[in-house]
Each structure stands twice: as structure tokens, then as C-alpha cells.
C-alpha positions as CSV (number, residue, x, y, z in Angstrom):
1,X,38.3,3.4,-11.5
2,X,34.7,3.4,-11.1
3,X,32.3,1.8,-13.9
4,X,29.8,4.0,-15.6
5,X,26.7,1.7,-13.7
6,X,28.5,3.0,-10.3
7,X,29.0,6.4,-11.6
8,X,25.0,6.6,-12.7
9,X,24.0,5.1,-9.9
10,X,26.2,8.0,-7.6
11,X,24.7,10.7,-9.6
12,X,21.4,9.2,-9.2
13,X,21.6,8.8,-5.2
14,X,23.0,12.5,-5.1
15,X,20.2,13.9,-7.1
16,X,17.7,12.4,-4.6
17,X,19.6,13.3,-2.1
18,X,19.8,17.3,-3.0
19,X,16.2,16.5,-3.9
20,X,15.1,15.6,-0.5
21,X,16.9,18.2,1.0
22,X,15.3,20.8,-1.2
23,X,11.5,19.4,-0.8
24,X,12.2,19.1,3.8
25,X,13.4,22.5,3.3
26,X,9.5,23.8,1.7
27,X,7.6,24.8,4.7
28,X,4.4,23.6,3.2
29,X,3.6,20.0,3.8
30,X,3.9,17.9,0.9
31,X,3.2,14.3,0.1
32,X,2.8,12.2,-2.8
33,X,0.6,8.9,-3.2
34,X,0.0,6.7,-6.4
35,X,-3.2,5.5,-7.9
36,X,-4.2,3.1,-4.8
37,X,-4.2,6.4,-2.2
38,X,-0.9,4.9,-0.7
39,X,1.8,7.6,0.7
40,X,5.0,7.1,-1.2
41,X,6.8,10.3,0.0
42,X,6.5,12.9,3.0
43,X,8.2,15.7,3.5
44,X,9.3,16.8,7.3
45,X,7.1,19.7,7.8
46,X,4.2,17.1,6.7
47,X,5.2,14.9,9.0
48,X,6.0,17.1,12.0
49,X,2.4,18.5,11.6
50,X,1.1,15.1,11.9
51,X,3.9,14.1,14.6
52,X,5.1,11.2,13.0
53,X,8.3,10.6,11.4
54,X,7.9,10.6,7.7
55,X,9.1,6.6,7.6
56,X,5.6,5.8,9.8
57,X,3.6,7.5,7.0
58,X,5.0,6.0,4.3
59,X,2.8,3.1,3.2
60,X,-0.4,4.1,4.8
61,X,-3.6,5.0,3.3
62,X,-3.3,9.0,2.7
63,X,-7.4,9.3,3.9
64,X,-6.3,7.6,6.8
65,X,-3.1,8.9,8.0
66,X,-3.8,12.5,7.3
67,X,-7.4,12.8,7.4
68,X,-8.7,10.2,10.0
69,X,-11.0,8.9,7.2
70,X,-12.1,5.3,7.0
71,X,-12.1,5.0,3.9
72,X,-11.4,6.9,0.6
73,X,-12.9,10.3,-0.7
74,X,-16.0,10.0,-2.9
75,X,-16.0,11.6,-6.5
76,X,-17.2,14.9,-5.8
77,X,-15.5,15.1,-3.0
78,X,-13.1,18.0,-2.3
79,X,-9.7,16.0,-3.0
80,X,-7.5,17.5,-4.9
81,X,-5.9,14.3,-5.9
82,X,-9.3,12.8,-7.4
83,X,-9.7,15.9,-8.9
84,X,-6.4,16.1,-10.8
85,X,-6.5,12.2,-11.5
86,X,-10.0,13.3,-13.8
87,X,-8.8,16.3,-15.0
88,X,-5.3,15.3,-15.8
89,X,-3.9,19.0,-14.8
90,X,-2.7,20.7,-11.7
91,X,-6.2,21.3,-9.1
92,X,-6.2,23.4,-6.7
93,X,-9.1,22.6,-3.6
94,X,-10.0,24.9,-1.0
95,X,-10.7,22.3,2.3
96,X,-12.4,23.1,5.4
97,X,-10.8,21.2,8.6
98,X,-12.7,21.4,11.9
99,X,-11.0,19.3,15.1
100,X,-13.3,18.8,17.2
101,X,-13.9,22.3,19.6
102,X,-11.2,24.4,17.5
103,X,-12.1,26.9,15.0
104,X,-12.6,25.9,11.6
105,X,-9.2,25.9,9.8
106,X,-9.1,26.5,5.9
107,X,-6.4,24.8,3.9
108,X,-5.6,24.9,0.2
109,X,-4.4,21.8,-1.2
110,X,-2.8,21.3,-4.5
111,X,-2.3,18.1,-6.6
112,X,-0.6,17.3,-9.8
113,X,-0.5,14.4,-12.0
114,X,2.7,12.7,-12.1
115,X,2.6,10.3,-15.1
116,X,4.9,7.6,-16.0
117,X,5.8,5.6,-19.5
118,X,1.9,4.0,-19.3
């Protein structure tokens, strides 16, 4: 008979499991990063846009691996991430992308607070 701790931690895994299977099946890239711009998560669409498997991105700086930036964005940027940090809410940024000789490409990115016991 299982214990309750190996129960918990089954129910746990399966949550993140149906989790992750919900959030690869969004067609909209999504990522998430904590306080030091780090990626924590990446869904597959995110990552096939970038071509990388979502385990390469996992760890690297967010302005690097998705923007090509050296270094972070500035207050006043347009990050949606700096903006919800001050804010506290749910921002939504209109971005401009150019690459080099393409058209200019629009994008609206969306970032939410996620805040923990602290």
C-alpha cells in the first residue's frame, strides 16, 4: 500500500505532467523567468520558434536567448516583464522586432506576476 508522501508526490508529478501538456499544446510561445531574468520554463512552440529544444533555454538569460540582447532591458523599456514586476498586475506591451532585411514584425507580449509566500 502506498504511503500518503508517495501518493502526494504521484498527484503532484501528474498535475505537472497534465500541466505541461496543456501549456506545449498553446500555440503561443510562452516562458516564464524569475526576478534575476533567468528562463525557468518554455513551452514547445517557444522553443521551436527559437529552434532550440526547450532544455537549452532553460537557464539562460531571457534578453539573451530570445532577444539577442547583451544585457537586460532598461526601465522604460518595452518589457513586459519589468513592466508587471512595477506595476504588480498583468501588462500587456506592444514590441516591434526587425531581423535584419525582413519586414518589421509586431508582437504582443504579456507578463504576469507570479508571487510566492515572500
Amino acid at each position: 500500500m502506498n504511503s500518503d508522501s508517495e501518493q502526494l508526490q504521484r498527484l503532484i508529478l501528474e498535475s505537472r505532467n497534465k500541466f505541461r501538456t496543456l501549456v506545449d499544446g498553446i500555440e503561443d510561445d510562452i516562458y516564464s523567468i524569475d526576478n534575476d531574468n533567468i528562463i525557468t520554463s518554455v513551452n514547445k512552440p517557444m522553443a521551436n520558434s527559437l529552434k532550440r529544444h526547450p532544455k537549452e533555454l532553460v537557464g539562460l538569460k531571457c534578453y539573451e536567448a530570445i532577444y539577442g540582447y547583451e544585457r537586460p532591458c532598461e526601465e522604460g523599456a518595452f518589457c513586459p516583464a519589468l513592466a508587471a514586476r512595477r506595476s504588480g498586475q498583468f501588462e500587456t506591451v506592444l514590441q516591434e522586432v526587425r531581423e535584419g532585411d525582413r519586414p518589421v514584425r509586431y508582437l504582443e507580449a504579456r507578463a504576469m506576476p507570479l508571487f510566492d509566500e515572500q
